[in-house]
C-alpha positions in Angstrom: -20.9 -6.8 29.7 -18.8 -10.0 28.5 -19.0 -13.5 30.3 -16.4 -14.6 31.9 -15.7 -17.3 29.6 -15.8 -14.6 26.9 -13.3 -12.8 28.0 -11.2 -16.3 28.6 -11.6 -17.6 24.6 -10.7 -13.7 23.6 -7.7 -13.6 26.1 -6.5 -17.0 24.8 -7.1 -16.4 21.0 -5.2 -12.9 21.6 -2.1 -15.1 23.0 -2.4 -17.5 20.3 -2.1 -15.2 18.0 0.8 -13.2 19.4 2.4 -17.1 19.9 2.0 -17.3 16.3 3.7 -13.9 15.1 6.2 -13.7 17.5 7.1 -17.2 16.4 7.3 -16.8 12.8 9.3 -13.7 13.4 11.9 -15.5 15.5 12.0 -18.7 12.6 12.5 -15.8 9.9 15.7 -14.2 11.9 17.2 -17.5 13.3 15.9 -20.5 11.7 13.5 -22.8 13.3 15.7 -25.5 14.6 17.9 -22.4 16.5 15.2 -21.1 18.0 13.8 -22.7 21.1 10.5 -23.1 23.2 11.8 -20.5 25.6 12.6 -17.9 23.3 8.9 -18.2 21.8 7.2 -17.9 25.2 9.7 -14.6 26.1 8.8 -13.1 22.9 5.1 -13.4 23.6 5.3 -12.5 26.6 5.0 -15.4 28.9 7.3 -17.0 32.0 10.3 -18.4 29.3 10.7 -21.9 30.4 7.3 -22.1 32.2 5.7 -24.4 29.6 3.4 -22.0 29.0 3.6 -22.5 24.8 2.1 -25.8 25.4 -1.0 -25.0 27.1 -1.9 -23.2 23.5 0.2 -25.8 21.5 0.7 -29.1 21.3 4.5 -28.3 20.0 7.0 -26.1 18.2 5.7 -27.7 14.9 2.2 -27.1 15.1 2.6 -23.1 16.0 5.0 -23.3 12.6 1.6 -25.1 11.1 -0.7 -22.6 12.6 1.4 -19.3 11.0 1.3 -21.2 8.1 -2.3 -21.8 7.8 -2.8 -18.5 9.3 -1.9 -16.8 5.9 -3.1 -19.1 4.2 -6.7 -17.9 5.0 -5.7 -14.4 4.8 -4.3 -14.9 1.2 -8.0 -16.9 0.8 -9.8 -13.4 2.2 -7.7 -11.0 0.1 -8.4 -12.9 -3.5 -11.6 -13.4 -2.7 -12.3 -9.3 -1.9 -9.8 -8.5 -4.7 -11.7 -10.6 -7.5 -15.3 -10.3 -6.1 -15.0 -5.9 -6.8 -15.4 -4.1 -10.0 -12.2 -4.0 -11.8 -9.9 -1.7 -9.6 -9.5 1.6 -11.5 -11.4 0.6 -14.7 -11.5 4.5 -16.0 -7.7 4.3 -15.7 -5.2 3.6 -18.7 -4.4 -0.2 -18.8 -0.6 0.7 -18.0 -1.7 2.2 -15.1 -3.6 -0.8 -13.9 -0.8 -2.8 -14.5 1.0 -0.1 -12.1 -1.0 -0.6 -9.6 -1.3 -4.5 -9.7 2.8 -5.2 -9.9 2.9 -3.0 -6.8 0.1 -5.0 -5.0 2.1 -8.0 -5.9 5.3 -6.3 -4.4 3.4 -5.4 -1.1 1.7 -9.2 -1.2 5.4 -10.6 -1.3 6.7 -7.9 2.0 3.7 -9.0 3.9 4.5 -12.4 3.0 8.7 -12.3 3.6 8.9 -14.0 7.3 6.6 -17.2 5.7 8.8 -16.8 2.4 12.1 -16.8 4.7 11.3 -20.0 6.6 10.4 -21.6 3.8 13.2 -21.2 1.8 15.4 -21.9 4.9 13.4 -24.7 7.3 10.7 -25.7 5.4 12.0 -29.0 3.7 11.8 -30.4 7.1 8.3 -30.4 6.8 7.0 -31.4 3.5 3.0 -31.2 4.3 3.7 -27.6 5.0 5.4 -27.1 1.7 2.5 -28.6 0.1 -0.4 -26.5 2.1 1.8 -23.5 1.3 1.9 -24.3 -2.6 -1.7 -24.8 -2.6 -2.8 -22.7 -0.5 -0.9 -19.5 -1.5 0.9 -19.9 -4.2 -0.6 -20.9 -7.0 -4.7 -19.7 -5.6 -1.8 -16.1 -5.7 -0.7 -16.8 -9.5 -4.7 -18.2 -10.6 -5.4 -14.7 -9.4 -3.1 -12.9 -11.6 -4.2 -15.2 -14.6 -7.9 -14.6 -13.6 -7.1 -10.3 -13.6 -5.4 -10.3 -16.7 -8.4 -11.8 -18.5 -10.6 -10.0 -17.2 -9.3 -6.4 -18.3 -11.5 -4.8 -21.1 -8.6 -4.6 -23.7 -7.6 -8.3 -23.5 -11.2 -9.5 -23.7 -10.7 -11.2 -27.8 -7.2 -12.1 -26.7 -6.3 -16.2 -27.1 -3.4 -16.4 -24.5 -2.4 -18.6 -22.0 -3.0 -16.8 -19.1 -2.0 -19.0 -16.2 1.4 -19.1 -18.1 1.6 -15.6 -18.2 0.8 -14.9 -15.0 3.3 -17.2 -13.7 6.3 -15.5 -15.8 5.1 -11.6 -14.2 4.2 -12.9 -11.1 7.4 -14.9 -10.5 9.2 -11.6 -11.7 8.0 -10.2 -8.8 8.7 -12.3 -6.5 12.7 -12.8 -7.9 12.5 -9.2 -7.7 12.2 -9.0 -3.8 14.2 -12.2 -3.3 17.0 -10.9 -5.3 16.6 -7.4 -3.5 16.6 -9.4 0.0 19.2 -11.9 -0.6 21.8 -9.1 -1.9 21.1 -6.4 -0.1 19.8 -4.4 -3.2 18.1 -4.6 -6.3 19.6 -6.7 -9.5 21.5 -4.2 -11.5 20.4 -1.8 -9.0 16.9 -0.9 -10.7 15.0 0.7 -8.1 11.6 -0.1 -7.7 9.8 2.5 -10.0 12.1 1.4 -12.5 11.0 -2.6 -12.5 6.7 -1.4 -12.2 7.1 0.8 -15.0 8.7 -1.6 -17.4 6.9 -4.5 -15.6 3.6 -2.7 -16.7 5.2 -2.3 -20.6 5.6 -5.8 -21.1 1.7 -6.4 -19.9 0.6 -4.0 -22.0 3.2 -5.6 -25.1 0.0 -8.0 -24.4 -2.8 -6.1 -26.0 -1.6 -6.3 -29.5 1.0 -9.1 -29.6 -0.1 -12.1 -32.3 1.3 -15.2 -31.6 3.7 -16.8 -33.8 2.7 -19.6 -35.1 4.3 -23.1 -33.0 7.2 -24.6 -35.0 
């Protein structure tokens, strides 16, 4: 049977966490500024008003901190599993490799969009958290990319700049959902199938593009 004081630290990591999502959820929908003490400790269920944020936080900043470093280490765990496996779908045509990684990268982004939200909207308040998210998600997310795409059989002889092409297909995808989000729908209304698919062609324009020689 748990201790006591086992079932305390798994009680209180259990509220921290829900502190922590119901927080970021509020900052996505309101803005962080517009959204008060109160409303965090309603949303996670405690006594709004009570104080009872603090006895898990210091203050509103540091829960914004904690979501923040929270997927941070998650986006650490999911590269890591992602590049320490066999190539995912190796017997499968390149295309559909690329397929399958453009979509990943669209899922990433969705699991991502309440972080991506109060950044764009609250996080130049709070430049240390702009600079942990850079480092800590973005660009270990686009090194990713860059170390996938070299490693794929049919690019092995290739001399390319990888961590420059990742950035130009992963930032696709990201302008992709932020265009889709901030308007409601897709640019020129090209529906998801539509943007993998040619997303995939222009990786696999890759495997036998020679590069012009530099003015």
């Amino acid at each position: 049977m748990p201790s006591s004081s086992h079932r305390q630290s798994s009680s209180h990591r259990q509220r921290r966490e829900r502190i922590v999502a119901e927080s970021l959820r509020l900052f996505a929908d309101r803005g962080y500024a517009a959204t008060s003490v109160a409303e965090i400790e309603a949303a996670a269920g405690l006594s709004p008003g009570a104080g009872g944020l603090y006895r898990h936080f210091r203050s509103k900043e540091e829960v914004l901190a904690s979501a923040v470093r929270e997927h941070i280490e998650r986006t650490r765990r999911q590269i890591s599993d992602v590049l320490d496996q066999p190539i995912d779908g190796a017997d499968r045509p390149l295309e559909a490799r690329l397929r399958m990684t453009c979509r990943s990268g669209l899922t990433k982004v969705r699991e991502e969009q309440d972080l991506i939200r109060v950044l764009f909207r609250d996080l130049d308040q709070f430049p240390h958290l702009v600079a942990e998210m850079r480092e800590g998600i973005v660009n270990p997310l686009y090194a990713a990319i860059a170390t996938w795409l070299a490693a794929q059989p049919e690019f092995e002889d290739a001399d390319e700049d990888w961590p420059a092409i990742a950035t130009v297909l992963g930032g696709a995808v990201v302008n992709y959902w932020l265009a889709s989000e901030s308007m409601y729908e897709p640019p020129t209304s090209v529906d998801e199938d539509r943007f993998v698919e040619s997303w995939a062609r222009l990786g696999l324009g890759l495997v036998r593009m020679e590069r012009a020689p530099a003015p």
